[in-house]
N, C-alpha and C positions, 0 to 999 in steps of 0.2 A: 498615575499621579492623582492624589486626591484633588477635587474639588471644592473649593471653599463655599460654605455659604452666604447667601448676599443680607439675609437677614440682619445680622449685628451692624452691618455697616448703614444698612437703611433705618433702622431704628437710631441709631447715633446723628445719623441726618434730620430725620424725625426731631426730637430732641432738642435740640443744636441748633435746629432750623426756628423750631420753637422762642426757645432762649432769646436769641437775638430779634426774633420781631418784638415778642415782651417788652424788649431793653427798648427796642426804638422806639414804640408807641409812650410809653411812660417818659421817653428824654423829650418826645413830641410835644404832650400833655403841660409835663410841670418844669421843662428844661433844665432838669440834675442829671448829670455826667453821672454819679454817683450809683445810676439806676441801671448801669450796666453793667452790675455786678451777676445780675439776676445771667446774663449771658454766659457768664463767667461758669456759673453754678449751671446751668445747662450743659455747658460741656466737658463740667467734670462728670457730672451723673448720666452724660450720653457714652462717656466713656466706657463706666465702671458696668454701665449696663450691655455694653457691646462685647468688654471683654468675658462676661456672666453668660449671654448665651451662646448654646453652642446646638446647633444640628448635626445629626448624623443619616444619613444615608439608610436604607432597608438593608442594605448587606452589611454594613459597618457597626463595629463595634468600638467602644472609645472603656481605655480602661483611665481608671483615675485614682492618682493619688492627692491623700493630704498630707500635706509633710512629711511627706518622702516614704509614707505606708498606705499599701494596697487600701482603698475603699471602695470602689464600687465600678462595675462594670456597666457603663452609660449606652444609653439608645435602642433601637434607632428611634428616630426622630426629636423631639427639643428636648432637652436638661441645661441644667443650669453649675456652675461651679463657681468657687468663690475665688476671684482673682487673687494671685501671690499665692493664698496658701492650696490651694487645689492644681495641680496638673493633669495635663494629658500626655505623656510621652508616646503612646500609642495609638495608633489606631488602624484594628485589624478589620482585612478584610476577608469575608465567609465566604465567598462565591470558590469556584475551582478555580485554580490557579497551575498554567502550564510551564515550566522549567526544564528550557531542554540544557544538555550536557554532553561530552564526548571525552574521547579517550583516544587518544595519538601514539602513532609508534607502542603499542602494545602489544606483546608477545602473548601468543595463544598457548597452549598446552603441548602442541607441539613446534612447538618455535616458529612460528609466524607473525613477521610486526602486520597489524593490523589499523584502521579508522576507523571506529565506531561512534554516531553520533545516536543519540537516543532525546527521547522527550518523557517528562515526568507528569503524570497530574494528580494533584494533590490539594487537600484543603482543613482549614482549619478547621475542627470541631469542639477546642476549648478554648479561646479567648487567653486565659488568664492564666493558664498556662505556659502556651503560647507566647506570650510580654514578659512574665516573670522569669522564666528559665532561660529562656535562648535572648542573646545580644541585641543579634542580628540575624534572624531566623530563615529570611530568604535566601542568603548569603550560604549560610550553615548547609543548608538543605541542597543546594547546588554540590557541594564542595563534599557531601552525603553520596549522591549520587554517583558523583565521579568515583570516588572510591570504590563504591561498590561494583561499579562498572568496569575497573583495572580487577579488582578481584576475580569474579565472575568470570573475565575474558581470559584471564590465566590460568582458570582449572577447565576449561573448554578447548576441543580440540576444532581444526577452520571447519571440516567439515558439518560439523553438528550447529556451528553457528550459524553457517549458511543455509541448512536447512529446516533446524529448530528453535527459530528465534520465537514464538510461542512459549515453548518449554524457557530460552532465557529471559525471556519477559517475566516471567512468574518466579523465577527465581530470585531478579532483580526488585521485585516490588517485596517480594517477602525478606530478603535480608533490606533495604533502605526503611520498610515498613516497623521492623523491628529496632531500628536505630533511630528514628525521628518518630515512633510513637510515643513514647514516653513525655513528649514535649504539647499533646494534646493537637500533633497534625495528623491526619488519615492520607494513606497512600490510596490512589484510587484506582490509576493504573500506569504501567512503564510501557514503553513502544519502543524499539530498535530500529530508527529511519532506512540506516544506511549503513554499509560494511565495506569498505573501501580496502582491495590487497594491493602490493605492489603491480605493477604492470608488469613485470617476463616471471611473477607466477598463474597470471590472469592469462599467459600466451600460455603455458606449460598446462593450464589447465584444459584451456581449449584445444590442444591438441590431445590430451587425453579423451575427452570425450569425444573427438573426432573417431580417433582410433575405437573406442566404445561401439561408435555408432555401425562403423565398418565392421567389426567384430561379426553386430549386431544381423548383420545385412550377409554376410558370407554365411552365417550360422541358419540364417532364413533361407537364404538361396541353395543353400546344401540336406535341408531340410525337402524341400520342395521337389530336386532332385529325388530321392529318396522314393518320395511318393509317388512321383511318375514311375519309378522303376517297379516299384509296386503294383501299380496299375499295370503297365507291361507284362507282369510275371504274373497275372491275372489273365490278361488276353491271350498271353501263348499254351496258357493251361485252356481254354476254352476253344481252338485253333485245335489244340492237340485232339481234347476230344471229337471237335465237331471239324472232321479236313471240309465240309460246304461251305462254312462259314470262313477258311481262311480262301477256299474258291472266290468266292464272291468277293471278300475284301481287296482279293489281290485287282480281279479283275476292273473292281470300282475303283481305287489305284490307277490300273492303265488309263483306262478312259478317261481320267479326271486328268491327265496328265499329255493325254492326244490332244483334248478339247481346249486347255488352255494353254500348253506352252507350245509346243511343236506338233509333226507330224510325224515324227523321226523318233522311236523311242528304242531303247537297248534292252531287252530282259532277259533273263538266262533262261536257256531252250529246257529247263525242267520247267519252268511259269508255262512255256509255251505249249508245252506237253501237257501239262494239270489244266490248263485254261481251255484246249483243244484247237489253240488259234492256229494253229499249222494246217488243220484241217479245211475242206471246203465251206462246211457250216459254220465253223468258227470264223473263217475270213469274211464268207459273205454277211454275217452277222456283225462284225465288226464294219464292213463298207457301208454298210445299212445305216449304223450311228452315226461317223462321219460324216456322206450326203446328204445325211438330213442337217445336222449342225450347220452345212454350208449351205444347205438352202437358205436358211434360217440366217447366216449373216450377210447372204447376194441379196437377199430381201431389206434388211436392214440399210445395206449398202446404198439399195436403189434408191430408199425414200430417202435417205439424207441428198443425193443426189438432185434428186426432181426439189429439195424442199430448197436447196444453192440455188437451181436455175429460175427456180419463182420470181425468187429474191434477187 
């Protein structure tokens, strides 16, 4: 809402305030009633002078007519007009100007009612234009937007809206830009807040992408598969050539398998043949690693032992 200035009204005080002390001193003086005319005349010309100035604002613009044709576009700051015959029906303002707008229950391209709320901004850059041609130009420009926004959303199908509102931001400044340029406004830019679908296509959607994700994750884990088996088909070709190195692995195998889970282990009598554990050196080779592991944890045993009884 504009701002009035206080100038006209303190000049007419000014004035007015004048007049009547005039009057009073002079009834003081020569005691004629008569000499309060002078008051009278003060307040007609504090009038005609308050309705004469006019202030405008650094971003305001005041267009003015005389009798009833275009004369001149006033301000900012003081001008003067001459009451009755001079008007202002206008006065625009230059600064950006934000206008949002929405579209309810609108059907997309592929048949989806939709909520799209968006914001406009926009600003005047001809004055006189601007005043002359459009009514009520904020109005206009709202009621601009919406259109274009039912339009737009019916040749768009959901998905591209929901992921290129960039692309229909640009679209929508370029067809609103070319319908309210002509009237001396600039589109400066269109923004799309928000896209509102009904709720059990917002469920249907979420489970799409669930399953998406699943998709995603079996595709990776059967993948992964893959590679191991790969790897595999790598090691039994390097076994094959080298039978030491499938020796060794097997036997690193038992051992890792005596030492940490049991003492009891099952292997088919060809391990036990290729490893030579049947044998005397193979057995006592193997008692050798054990007794020592247990040495190794009746030691351990002990000190937790003696560290209880400290304590």
């Amino acid at each position: 809402m504009r701002q009035q200035s206080s100038l006209p009204a303190l000049l007419f005080i000014l004035i007015f305030g004048a007049g009547v002390a005039v009057s009073f001193y002079l009834f003081k003086t020569t005691g004629k009633a008569v000499d309060f005319w002078i008051a009278g005349a003060a307040f007609l010309v504090g009038l005609i002078l308050a309705a004469s100035i006019k202030v405008a604002n650094q971003w305001e613009r005041a267009v003015k007519l005389r009798l009833g044709r275009f004369s001149a576009l006033e301000g900012p700051g003081l001008f003067f007009i001459i009451p009755i015959i001079d008007t202002l029906p206008y006065w625009i303002d230059l600064r950006v100007i934000t206008t949002s707008f929405k579209a309810e229950k609108t059907l997309t391209k592929d048949t989806v009612p939709v909520d799209v709320d968006a914001v406009l901004f926009w600003q005047v850059i001809d004055p006189v234009k601007t005043a002359l041609e459009v009514e009520d130009y904020q109005s206009t420009i709202g009621w601009a937007s919406q259109t274009a926004l039912r339009d737009v959303i019916g040749k768009t199908v959901l998905s591209e809206m929901l992921e290129g509102r960039e692309k229909i931001d640009g679209e929508l400044q370029r067809i609103i830009g070319s319908r309210i340029g002509t009237w001396g406004i600039k589109v400066l830019s269109v923004e799309i807040r928000d896209v509102l679908i009904p709720t059990s296509l917002q469920d249907a959607m979420s489970m799409q992408a669930q399953a998406e994700r699943e998709r995603q994750a079996r595709v990776i884990l059967g993948d992964s598969e893959r590679q191991i088996a790969e790897k595999f088909d790598q090691a039994s070709r390097v076994y094959i050539e080298n039978p030491t190195a499938l020796h060794l692995r097997a036997m690193n195998m038992l051992y890792e398998g005596l030492k940490h889970n049991a003492t009891l282990v099952i292997v088919p009598s060809t391990a036990v043949e290729s490893m030579q554990l049947g044998t005397y050196v193979g057995i006592a080779a193997l008692q050798k690693e054990m007794a020592r592991d247990k040495a190794i944890m009746e030691k351990l045993y002990g000190e937790e032992e003696k560290k209880k009884n400290r304590e």
